[in-house]
Backbone as CSV, one residue per row, in Angstrom:
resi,resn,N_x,N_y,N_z,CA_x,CA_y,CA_z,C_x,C_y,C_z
1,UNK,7.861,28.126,-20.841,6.555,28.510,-21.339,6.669,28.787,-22.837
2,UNK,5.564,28.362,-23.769,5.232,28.334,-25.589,4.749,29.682,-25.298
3,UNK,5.574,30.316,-26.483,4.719,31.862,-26.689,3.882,31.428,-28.110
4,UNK,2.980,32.518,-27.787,1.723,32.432,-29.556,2.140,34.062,-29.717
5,UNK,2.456,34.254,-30.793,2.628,35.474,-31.624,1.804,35.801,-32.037
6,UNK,0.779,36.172,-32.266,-0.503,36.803,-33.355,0.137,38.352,-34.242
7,UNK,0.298,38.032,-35.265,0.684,39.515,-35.735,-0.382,40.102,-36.501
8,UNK,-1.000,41.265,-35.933,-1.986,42.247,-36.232,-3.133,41.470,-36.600
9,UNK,-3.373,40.573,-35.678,-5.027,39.856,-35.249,-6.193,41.000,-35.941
10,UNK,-7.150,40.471,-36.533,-8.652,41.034,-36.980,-9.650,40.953,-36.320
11,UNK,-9.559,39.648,-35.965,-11.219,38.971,-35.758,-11.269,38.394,-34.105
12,UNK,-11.361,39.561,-33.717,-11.713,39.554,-31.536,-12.005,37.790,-31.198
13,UNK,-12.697,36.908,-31.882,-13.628,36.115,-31.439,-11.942,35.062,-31.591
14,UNK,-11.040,34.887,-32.788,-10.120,33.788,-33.089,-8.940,34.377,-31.996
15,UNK,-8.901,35.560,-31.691,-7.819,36.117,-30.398,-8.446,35.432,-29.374
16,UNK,-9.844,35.622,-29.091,-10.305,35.379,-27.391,-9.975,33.663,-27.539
17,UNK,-10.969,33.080,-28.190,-10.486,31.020,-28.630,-8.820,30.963,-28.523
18,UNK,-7.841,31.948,-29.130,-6.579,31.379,-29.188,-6.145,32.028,-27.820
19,UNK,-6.532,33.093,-26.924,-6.154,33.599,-25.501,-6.614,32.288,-24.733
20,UNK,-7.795,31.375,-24.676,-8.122,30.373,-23.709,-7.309,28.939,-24.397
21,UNK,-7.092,29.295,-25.306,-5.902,28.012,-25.938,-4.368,28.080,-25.037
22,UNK,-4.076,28.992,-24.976,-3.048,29.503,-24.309,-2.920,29.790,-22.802
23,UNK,-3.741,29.578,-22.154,-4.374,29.241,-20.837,-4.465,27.847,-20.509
24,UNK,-4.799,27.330,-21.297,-5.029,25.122,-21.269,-3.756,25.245,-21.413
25,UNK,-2.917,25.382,-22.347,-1.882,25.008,-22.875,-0.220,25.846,-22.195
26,UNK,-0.738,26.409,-21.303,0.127,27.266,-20.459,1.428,28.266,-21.544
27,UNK,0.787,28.795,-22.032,1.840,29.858,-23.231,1.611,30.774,-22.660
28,UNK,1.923,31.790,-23.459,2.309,33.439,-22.905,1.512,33.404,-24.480
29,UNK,0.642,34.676,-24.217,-0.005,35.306,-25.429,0.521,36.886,-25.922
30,UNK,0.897,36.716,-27.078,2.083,38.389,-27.781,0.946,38.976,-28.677
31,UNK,0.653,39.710,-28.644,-0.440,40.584,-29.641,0.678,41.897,-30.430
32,UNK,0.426,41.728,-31.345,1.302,42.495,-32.053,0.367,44.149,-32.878
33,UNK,0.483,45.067,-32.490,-0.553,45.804,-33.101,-0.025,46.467,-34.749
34,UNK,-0.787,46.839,-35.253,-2.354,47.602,-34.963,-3.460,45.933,-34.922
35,UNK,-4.139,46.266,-33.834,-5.183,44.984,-34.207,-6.768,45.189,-34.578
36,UNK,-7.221,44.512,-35.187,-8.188,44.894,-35.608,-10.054,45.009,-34.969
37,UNK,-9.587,45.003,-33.947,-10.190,45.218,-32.577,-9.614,45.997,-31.809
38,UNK,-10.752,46.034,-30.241,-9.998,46.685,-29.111,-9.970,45.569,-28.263
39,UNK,-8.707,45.944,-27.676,-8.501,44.665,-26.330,-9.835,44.456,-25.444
40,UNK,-10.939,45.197,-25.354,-11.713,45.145,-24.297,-13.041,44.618,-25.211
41,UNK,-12.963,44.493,-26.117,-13.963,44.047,-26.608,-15.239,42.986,-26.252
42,UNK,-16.612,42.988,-26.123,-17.209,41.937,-25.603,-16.754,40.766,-26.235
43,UNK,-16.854,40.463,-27.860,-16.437,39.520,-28.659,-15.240,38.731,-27.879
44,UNK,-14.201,39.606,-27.924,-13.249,39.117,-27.666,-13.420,38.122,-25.972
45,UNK,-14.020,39.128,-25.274,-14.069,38.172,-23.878,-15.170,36.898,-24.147
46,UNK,-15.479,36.845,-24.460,-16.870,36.103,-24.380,-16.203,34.739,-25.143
47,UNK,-15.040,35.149,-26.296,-15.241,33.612,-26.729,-13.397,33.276,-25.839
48,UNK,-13.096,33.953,-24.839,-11.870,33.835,-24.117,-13.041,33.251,-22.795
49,UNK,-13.990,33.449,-22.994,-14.719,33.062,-21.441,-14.064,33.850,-20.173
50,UNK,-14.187,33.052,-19.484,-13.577,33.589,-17.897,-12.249,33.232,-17.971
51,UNK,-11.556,33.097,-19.071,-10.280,31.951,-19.068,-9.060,33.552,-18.954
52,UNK,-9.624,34.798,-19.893,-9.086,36.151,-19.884,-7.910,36.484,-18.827
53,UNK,-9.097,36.263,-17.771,-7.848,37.198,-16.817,-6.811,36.429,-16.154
54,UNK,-7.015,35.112,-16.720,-6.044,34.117,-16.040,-4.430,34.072,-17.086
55,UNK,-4.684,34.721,-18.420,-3.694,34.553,-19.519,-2.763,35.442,-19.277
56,UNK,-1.687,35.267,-19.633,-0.471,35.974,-19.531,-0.211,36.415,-20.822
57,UNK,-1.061,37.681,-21.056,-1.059,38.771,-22.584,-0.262,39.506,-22.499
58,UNK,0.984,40.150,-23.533,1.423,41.186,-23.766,1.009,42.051,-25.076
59,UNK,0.949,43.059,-25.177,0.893,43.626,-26.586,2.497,44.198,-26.912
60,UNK,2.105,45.198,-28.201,3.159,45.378,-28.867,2.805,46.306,-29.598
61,UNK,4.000,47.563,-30.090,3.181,48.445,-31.369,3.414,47.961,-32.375
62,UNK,4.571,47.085,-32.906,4.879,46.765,-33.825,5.760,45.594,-33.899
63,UNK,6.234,44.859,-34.531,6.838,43.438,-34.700,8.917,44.073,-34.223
64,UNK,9.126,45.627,-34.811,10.568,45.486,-34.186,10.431,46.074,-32.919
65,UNK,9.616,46.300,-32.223,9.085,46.788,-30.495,9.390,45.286,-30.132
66,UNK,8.790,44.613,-30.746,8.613,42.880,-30.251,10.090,42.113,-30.280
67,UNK,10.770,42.432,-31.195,11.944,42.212,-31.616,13.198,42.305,-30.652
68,UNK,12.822,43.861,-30.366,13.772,44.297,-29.440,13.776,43.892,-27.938
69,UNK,12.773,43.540,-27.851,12.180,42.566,-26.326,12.381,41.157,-26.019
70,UNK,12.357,40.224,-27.714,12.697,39.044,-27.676,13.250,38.854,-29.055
71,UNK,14.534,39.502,-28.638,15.625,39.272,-29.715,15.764,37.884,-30.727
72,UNK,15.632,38.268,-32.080,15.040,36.692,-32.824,16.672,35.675,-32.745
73,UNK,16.036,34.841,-32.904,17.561,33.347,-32.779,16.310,32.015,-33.548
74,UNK,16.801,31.217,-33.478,16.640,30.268,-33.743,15.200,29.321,-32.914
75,UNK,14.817,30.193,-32.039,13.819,29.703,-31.310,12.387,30.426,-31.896
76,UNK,12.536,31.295,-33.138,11.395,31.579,-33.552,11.007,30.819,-34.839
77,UNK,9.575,30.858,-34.926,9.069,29.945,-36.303,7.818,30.253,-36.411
78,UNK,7.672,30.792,-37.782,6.316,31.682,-38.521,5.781,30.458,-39.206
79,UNK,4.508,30.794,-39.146,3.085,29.406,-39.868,2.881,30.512,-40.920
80,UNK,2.714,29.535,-41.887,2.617,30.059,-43.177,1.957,29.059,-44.355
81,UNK,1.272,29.335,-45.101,0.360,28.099,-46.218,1.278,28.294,-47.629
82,UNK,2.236,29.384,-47.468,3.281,29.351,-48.224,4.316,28.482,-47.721
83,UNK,4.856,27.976,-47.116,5.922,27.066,-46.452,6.202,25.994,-47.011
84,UNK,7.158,25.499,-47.248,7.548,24.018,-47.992,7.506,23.284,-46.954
85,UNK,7.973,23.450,-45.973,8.221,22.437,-44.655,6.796,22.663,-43.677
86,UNK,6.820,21.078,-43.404,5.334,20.930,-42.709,5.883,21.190,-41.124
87,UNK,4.834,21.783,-40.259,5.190,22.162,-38.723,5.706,21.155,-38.232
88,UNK,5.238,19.734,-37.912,5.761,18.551,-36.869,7.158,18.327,-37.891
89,UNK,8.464,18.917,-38.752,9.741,18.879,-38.613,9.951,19.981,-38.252
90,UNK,9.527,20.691,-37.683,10.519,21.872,-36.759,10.563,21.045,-35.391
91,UNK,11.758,21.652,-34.894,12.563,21.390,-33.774,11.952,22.758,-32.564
92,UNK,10.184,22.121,-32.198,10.234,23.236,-31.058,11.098,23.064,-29.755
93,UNK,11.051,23.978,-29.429,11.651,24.257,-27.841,11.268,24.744,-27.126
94,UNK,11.353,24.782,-25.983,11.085,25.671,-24.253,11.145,26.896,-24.864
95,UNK,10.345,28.060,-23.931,10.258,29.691,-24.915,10.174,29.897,-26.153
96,UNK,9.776,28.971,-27.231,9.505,29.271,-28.404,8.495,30.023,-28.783
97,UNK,8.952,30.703,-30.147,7.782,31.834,-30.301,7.020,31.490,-31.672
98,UNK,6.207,31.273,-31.764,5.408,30.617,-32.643,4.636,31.293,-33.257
99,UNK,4.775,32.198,-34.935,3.822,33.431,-35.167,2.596,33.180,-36.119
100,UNK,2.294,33.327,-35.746,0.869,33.658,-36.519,0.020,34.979,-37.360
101,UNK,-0.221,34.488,-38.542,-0.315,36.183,-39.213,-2.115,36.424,-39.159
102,UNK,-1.820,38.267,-39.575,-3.852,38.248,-39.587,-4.350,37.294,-40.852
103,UNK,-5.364,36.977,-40.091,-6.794,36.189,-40.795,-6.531,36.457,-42.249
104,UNK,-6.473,37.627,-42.992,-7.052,37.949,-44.029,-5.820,38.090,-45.060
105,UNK,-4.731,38.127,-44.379,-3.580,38.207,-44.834,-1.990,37.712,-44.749
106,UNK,-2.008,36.908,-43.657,-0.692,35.888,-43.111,0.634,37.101,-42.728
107,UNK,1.356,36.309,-42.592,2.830,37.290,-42.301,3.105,37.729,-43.286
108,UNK,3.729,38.577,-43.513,4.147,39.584,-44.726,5.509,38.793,-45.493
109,UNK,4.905,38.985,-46.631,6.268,38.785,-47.694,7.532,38.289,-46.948
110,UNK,8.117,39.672,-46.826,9.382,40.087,-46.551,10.136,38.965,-45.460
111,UNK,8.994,39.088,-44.386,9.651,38.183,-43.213,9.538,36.777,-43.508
112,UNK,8.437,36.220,-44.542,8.717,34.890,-44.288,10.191,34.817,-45.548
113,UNK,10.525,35.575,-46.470,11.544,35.231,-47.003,12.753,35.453,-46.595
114,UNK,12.410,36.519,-45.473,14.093,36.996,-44.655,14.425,35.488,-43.897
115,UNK,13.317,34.698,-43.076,13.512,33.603,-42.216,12.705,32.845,-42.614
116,UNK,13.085,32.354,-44.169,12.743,30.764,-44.271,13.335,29.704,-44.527
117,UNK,14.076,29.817,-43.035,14.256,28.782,-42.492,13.755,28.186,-41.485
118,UNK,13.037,29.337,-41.666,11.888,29.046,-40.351,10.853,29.123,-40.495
119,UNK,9.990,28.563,-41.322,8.827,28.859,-42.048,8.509,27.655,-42.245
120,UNK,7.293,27.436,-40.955,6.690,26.097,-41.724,5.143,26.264,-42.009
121,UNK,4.248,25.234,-42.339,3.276,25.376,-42.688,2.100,23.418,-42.081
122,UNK,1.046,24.128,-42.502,0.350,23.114,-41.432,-0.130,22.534,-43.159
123,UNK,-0.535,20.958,-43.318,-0.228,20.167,-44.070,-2.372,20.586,-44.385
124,UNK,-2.355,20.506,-45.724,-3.872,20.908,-45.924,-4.410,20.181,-47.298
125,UNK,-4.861,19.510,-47.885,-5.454,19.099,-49.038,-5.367,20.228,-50.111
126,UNK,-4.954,20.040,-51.417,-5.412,20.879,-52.161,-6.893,21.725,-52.308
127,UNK,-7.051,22.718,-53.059,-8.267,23.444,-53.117,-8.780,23.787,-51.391
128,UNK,-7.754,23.803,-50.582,-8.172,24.151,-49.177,-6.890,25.689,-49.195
129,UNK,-7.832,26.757,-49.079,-6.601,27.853,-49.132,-5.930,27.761,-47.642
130,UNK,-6.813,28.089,-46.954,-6.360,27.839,-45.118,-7.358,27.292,-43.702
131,UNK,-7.433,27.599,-43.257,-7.982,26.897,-42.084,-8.317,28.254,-40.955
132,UNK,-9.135,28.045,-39.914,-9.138,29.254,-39.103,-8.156,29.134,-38.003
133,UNK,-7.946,30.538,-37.948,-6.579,30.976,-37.053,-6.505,30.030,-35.612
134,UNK,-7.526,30.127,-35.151,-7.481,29.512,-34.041,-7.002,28.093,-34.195
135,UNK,-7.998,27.503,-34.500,-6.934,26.046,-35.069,-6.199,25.943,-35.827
136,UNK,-5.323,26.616,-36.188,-3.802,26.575,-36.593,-3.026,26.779,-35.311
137,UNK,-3.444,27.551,-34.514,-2.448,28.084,-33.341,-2.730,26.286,-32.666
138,UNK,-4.198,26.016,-32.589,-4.137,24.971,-31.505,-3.493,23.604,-32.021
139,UNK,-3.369,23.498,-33.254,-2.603,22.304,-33.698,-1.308,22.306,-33.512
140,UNK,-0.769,23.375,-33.739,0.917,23.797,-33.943,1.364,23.773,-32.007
141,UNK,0.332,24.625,-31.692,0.569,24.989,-29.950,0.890,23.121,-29.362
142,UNK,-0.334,22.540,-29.339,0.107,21.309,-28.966,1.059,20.039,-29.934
143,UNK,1.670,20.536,-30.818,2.772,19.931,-31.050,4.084,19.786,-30.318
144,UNK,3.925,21.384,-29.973,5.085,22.079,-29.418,4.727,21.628,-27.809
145,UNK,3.752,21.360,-27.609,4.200,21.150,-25.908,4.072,18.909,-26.408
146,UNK,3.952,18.474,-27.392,4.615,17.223,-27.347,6.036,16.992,-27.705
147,UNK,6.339,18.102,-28.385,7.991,17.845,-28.600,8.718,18.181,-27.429
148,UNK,8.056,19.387,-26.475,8.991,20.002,-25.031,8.221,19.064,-24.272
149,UNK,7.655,18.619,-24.316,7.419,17.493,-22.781,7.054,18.274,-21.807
150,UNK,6.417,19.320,-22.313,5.976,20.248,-20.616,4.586,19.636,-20.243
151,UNK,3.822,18.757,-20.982,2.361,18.797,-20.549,2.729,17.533,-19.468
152,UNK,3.383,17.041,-19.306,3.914,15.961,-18.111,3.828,17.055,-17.261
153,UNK,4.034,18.153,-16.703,4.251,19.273,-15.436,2.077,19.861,-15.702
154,UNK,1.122,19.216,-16.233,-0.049,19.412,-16.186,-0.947,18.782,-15.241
C-alpha cells in the first residue's frame, strides 16, 4: 500500500479530494498535525463524499511522532516546487511515503535540505508558482502505483 503524507494540511476541502484519492488509489492517508481544520469538519466530508469512512487515516502530532512510527530510509520522498529533480525519476516503491506540504507553505526548509535526495518536484511552466494540493498528490499518487504495478491487483 502508497502512503500520502500531508504535513500540517489547511484547507479541509484539498484533505477530503486527497482522502477519496487515496481510497481509488488504495493508499493509507498520514495527517500530520497541527492541521488547519478539524477532522470532523463538514468541508472536509463532503468533498471526501461517502468515500471517508472507507480510508485508512492516521494522524500525528508532529512529523518526529511520524518518524518514530515509520522510521525514514530510502522509501520516503517530499514534493517540492523547489526540487531540481522531476517526480517520474524517482524510484517509487511498495509502502512508499510520499509528502506533501501545507497549501500556503510546502515542507519546511530544513527537511527538504536535510533529504535532498529525495526531493522531487512536479514539472510546471514558468510564471506558474504551484498547482493545488490535491492534484499534486493525484499526479504523483498515480505514478507511483504505475511504477509498483499494484493497479493490476484493481
Amino acid at each position: 500500500m502508497l502512503n500520502i503524507v500531508l504535513v500540517e494540511p489547511q484547507i479541509p476541502q484539498n484533505t477530503g479530494n486527497i482522502g477519496r484519492l487515496c481510497v481509488a488509489g488504495n493508499a493509507r492517508l498520514h495527517l500530520i498535525h497541527p492541521l488547519g481544520f478539524s477532522i470532523d469538519e463538514k468541508s472536509l466530508k463532503r468533498a471526501g463524499m461517502d468515500y471517508w469512512e472507507k480510508l485508512d487515516v492516521r494522524e500525528y502530532e508532529n512529523l518526529e511522532i511520524f518518524w518514530q512510527k515509520n522510521p525514514f530510509d530510502d522509501k520516503h520522498f517530499f514534493l517540492s516546487t523547489k526540487a531540481q529533480k522531476i517526480y517520474y525519476e524517482a524510484n517509487f516503491c511498495d509502502e512508499c511515503f510520499l509528502y506533501f506540504g501545507r497549501e500556503d507553505a510546502g515542507i519546511k526548509e530544513n527537511i527538504l535540505q536535510q533529504y535532498a535526495n529525495q526531493v522531487y518536484k512536479i514539472p510546471m511552466f514558468k510564471d506558474t508558482r504551484s498547482i493545488n494540493l490535491a492534484t499534486s498528490v493525484g499526479a504523483v499518487l498515480y505514478e507511483a502505483i504505475r511504477q509498483t504495478g499494484v493497479y493490476k491487483s484493481f
